[in-house]
C-alpha positions as CSV (number, residue, x, y, z in Angstrom):
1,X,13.2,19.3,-5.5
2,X,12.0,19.6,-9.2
3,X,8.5,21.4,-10.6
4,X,8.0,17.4,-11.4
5,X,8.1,16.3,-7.7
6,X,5.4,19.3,-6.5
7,X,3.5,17.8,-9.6
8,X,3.9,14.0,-8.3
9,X,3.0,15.1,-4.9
10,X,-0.7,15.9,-6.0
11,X,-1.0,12.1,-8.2
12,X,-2.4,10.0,-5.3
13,X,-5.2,12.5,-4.4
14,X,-5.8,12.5,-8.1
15,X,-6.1,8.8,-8.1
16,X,-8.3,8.7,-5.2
17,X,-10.5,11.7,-6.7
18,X,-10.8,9.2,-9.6
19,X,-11.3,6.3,-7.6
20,X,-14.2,7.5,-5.4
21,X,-15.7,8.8,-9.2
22,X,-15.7,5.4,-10.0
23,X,-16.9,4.1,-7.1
24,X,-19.6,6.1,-7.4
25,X,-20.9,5.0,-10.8
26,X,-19.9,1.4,-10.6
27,X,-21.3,0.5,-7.1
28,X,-24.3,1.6,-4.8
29,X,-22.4,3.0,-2.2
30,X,-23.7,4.8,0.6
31,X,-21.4,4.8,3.6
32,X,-18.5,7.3,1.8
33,X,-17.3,8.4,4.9
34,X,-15.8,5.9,6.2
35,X,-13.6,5.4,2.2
36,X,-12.9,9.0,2.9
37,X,-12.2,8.3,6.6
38,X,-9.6,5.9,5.2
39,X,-7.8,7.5,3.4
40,X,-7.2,10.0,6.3
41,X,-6.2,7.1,8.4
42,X,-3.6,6.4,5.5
43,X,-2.2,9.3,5.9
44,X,-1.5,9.0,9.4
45,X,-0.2,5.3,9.0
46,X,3.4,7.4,8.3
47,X,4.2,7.6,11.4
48,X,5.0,3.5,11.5
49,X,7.5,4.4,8.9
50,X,8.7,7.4,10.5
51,X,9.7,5.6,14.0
52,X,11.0,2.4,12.6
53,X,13.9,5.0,10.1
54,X,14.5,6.8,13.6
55,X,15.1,4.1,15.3
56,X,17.5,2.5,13.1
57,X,19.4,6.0,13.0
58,X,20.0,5.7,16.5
59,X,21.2,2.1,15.9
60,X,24.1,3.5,13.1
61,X,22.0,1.5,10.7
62,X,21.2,4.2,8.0
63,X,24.2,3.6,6.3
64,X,23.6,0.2,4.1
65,X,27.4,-0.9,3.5
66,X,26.0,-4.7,3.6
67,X,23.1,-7.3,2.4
68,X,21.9,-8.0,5.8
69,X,21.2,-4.0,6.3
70,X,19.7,-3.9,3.4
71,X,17.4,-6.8,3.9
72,X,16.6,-5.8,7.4
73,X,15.6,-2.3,5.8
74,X,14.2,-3.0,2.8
75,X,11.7,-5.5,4.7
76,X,11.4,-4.5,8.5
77,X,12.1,-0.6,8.3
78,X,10.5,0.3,4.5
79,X,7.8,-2.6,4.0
80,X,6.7,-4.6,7.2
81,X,6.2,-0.4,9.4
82,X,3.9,0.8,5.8
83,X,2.2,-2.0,5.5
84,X,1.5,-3.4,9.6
85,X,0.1,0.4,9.7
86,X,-2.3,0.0,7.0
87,X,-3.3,-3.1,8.3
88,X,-3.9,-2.0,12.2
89,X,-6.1,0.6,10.4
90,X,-8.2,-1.2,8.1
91,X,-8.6,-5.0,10.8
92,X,-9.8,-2.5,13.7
93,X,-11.2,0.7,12.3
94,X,-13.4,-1.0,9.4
95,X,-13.2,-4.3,9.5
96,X,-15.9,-4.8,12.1
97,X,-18.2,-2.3,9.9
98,X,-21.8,-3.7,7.8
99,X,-20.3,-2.0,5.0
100,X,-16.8,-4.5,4.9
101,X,-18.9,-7.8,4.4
102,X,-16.9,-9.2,1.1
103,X,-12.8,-9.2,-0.3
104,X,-14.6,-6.4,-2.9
105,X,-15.2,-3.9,0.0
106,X,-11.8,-5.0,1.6
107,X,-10.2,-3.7,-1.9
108,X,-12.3,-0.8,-1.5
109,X,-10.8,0.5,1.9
110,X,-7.4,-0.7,0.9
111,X,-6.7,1.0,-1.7
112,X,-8.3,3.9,0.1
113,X,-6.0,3.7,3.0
114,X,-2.9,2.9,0.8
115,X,-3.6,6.1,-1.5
116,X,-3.8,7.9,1.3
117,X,-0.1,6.7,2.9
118,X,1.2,7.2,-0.2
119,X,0.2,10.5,-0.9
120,X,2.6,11.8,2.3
121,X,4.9,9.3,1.8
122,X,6.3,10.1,-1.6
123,X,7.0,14.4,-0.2
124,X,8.7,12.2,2.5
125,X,11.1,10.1,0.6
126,X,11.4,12.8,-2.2
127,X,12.6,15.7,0.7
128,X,15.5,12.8,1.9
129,X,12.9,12.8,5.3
130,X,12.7,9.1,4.8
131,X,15.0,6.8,2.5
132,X,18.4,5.4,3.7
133,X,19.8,6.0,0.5
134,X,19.1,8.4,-2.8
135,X,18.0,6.2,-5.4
136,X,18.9,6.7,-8.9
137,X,15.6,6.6,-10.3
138,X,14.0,8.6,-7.7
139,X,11.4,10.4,-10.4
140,X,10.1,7.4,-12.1
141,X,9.8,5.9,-8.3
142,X,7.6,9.1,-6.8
143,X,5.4,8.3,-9.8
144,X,4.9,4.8,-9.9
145,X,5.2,4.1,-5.6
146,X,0.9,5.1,-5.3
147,X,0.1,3.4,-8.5
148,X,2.4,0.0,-6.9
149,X,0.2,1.2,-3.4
150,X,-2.9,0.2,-4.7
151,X,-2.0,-3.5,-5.3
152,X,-0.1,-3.4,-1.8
153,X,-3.8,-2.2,-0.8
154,X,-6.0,-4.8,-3.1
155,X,-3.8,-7.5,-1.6
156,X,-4.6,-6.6,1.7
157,X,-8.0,-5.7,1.3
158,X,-8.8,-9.2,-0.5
159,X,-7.4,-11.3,2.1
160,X,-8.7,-10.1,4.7
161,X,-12.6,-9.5,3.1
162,X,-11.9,-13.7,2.4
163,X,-11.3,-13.7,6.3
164,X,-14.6,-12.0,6.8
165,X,-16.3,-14.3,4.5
166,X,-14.3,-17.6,5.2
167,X,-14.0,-17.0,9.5
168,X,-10.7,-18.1,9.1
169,X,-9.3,-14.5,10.4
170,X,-5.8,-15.6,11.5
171,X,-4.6,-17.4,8.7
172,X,-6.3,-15.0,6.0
173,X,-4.6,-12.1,7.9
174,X,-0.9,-13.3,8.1
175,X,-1.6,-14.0,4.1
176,X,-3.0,-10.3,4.0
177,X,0.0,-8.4,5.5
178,X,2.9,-11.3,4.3
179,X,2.6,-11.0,0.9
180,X,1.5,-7.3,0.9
181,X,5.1,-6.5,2.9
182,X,6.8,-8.9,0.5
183,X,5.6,-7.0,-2.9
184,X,6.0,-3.5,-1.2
185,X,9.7,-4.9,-0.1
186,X,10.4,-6.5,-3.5
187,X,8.9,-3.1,-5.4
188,X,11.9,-0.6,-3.4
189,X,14.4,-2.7,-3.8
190,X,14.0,-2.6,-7.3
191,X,14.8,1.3,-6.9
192,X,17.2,0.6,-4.9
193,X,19.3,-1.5,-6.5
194,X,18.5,0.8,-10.2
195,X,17.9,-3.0,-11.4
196,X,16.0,-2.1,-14.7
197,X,15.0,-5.6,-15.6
198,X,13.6,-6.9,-12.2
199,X,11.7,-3.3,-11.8
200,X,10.0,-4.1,-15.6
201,X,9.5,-7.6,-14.0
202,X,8.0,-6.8,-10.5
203,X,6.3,-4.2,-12.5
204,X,4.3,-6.7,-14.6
205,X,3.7,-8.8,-11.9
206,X,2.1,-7.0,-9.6
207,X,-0.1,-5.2,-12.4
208,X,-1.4,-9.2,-12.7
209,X,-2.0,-9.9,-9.4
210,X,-4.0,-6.9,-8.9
211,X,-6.2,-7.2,-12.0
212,X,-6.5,-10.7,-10.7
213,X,-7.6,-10.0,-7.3
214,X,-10.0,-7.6,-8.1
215,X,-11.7,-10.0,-10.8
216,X,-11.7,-12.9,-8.2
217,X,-13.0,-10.4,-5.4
218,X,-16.0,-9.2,-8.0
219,X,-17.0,-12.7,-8.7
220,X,-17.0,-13.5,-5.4
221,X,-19.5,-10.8,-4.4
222,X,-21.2,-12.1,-7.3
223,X,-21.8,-15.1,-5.7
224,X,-22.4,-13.7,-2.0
225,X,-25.4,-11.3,-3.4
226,X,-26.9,-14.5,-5.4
């Protein structure tokens, strides 16, 4: 590993540090120890990810020598383990909580819990602990994997806040970790395929759904507190 890598390891606590100083100026918060709580649960939402590469190691499936491997572990194994932990976390840790009444707060502990996955997840893939394969770009992808976290965690967090406001739990939840495994599986395949062009396009897209989210979620509260 590079001085570059030690330095990456350190961005998502920065970006949480900056987050919570946000959060502190932007909203009246009061309950910060369950954000901070969540972002320790993050961290231990790993272990999903941990299991399901161990598990296909013991199946001679680490090697990914065809498209139906790589689907199955770009999806199940990389995607569908990160992101079901982060949502067993946030549905039955905090969703039940006063404070998680709107899709704004669901961002809120989202991004929280997703900072904090990412945080051990990138010394993980950067150490060859996790990863079926060494991606070419594996710099630029140690950088920009907490930064593509946060949507993974907005999109999460805002579907299921509109199944707290809405009651329509089930259908808001399947939305809320579908399309967050989809983005998450479509964001590492782009590494690791070293497609260029679909990583400058993924990359664009989910800065627009995030910044889209979070503008519908504040509108929303808008409308909840008038």
């Amino acid at each position: 590993m590079y001085l570059n890598d030690y330095i990456a390891f350190l961005f998502s606590p920065v970006l949480f540090a900056l987050f919570l100083f946000y959060l502190k100026y932007k909203f009246k918060i009061r309950l910060w120890n369950f954000i901070l709580l969540a972002f320790v649960w993050g961290i231990l939402t790993v272990v999903l990810v941990i299991a399901a590469n161990e598990i296909i190691k013991i199946w001679g499936w680490q090697n990914l020598k065809n498209i139906r491997r790589t689907v199955f572990y770009v999806f199940v194994v990389v995607a569908f383990s990160a992101e079901l932990g982060k949502f067993i976390f946030i549905r039955y840790l905090f969703y039940h909580q006063k404070s998680f009444d709107s899709p704004l707060a669901g961002i809120i502990y989202g991004i929280s819990i997703s900072l904090g996955f990412s945080f051990i997840a990138v010394i993980l893939y950067s150490s060859g602990f996790l990863g079926a394969e060494k991606m070419k770009y594996m710099n630029l992808f140690l950088w920009t994997y907490p930064l593509a976290g946060i949507v993974f965690g907005i999109v999460q967090g805002f579907f299921l806040g509109m199944g707290k406001v809405r009651k329509f739990n089930f259908i808001d939840e399947g939305t809320a970790l579908g399309i967050a495994t989809g983005f998450h599986a479509l964001f590492y395949f782009c590494f690791l395929t070293s497609d260029q062009r679909l990583l400058v396009i993924t990359g664009v897209g989910l800065l627009f759904v995030g910044f889209t989210l979070v503008l519908k979620a504040v509108s929303i509260r808008t409308m909840i507190k008038n």
